[in-house]
C-alpha positions as CSV (number, residue, x, y, z in Angstrom):
1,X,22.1,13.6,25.9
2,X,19.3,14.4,23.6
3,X,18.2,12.3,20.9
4,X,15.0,13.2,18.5
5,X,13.6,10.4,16.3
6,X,10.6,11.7,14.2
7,X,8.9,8.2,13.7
8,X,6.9,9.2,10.8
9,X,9.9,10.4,8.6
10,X,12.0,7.7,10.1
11,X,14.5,10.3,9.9
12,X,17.4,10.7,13.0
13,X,17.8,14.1,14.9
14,X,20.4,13.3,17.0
15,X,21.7,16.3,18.9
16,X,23.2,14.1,21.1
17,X,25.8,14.0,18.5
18,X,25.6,17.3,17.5
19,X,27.3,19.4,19.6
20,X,25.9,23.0,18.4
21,X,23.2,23.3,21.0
22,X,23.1,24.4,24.8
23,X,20.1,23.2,26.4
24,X,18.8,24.8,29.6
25,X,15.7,26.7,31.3
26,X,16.6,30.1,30.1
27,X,17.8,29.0,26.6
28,X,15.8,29.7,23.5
29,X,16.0,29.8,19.6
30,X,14.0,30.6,16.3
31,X,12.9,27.4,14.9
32,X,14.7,28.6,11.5
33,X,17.9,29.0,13.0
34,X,17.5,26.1,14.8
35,X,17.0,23.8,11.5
36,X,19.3,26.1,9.4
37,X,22.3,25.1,11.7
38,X,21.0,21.3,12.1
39,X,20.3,21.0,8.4
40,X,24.1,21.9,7.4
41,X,25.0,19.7,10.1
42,X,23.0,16.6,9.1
43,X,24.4,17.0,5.4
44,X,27.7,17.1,6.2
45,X,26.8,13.7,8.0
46,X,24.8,12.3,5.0
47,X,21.7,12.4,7.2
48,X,18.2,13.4,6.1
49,X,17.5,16.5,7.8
50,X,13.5,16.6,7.1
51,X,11.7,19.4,7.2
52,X,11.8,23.0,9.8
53,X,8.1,21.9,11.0
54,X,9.4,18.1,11.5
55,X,11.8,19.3,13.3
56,X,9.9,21.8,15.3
57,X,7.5,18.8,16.3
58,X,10.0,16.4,17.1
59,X,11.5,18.7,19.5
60,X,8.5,19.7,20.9
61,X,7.9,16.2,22.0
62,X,11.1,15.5,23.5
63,X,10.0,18.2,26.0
64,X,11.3,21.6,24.8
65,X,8.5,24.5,24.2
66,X,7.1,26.0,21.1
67,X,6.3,29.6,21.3
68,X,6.0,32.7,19.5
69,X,7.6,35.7,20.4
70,X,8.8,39.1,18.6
71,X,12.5,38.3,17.4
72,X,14.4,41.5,16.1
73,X,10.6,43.1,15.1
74,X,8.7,40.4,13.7
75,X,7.0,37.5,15.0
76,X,9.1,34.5,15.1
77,X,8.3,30.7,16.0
78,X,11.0,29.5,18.8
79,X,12.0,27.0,20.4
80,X,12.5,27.6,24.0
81,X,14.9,25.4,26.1
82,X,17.5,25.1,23.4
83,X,19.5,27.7,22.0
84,X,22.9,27.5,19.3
85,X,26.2,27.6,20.5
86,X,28.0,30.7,19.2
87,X,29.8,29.8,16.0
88,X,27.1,27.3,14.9
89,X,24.5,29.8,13.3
């Protein structure tokens, strides 16, 4: 169960309720992707989704890693750790 709290924003990332993620060592997203799926989740939920660099941070503190790496030929923030479930992009 994962749940992200970004304190400042006092705004709930609860993955633990959203089931779109897989978490594990070799797992990894783009932080874009990663906020695109959670943002259409959290509205359908009437939750504040905040921002894709709030998120990025809150997730980063919760123990998954930030990177950079080159994603389809450009240089893309990730997160790695994490990745979306096929059929939630």
């Amino acid at each position: 169960m994962i749940v992200l709290v970004d304190t400042r924003e006092q705004a709930p990332y609860s993955f633990s309720r959203y089931q779109g993620v897989t978490t594990g060592p070799r797992e990894w997203e783009t932080t874009n992707r990663l906020f695109a799926s959670w943002k259409a989740y959290a509205e359908r939920n009437g939750e504040h989704p905040g921002s894709v660099r709030s998120i990025g941070q809150t997730i980063s503190k919760r123990g998954f890693m930030a990177d950079r790496a080159t994603v389809h030929g450009s240089t893309q923030r990730l997160v790695r750790g994490l990745s979306l479930k096929a059929g939630n992009e």
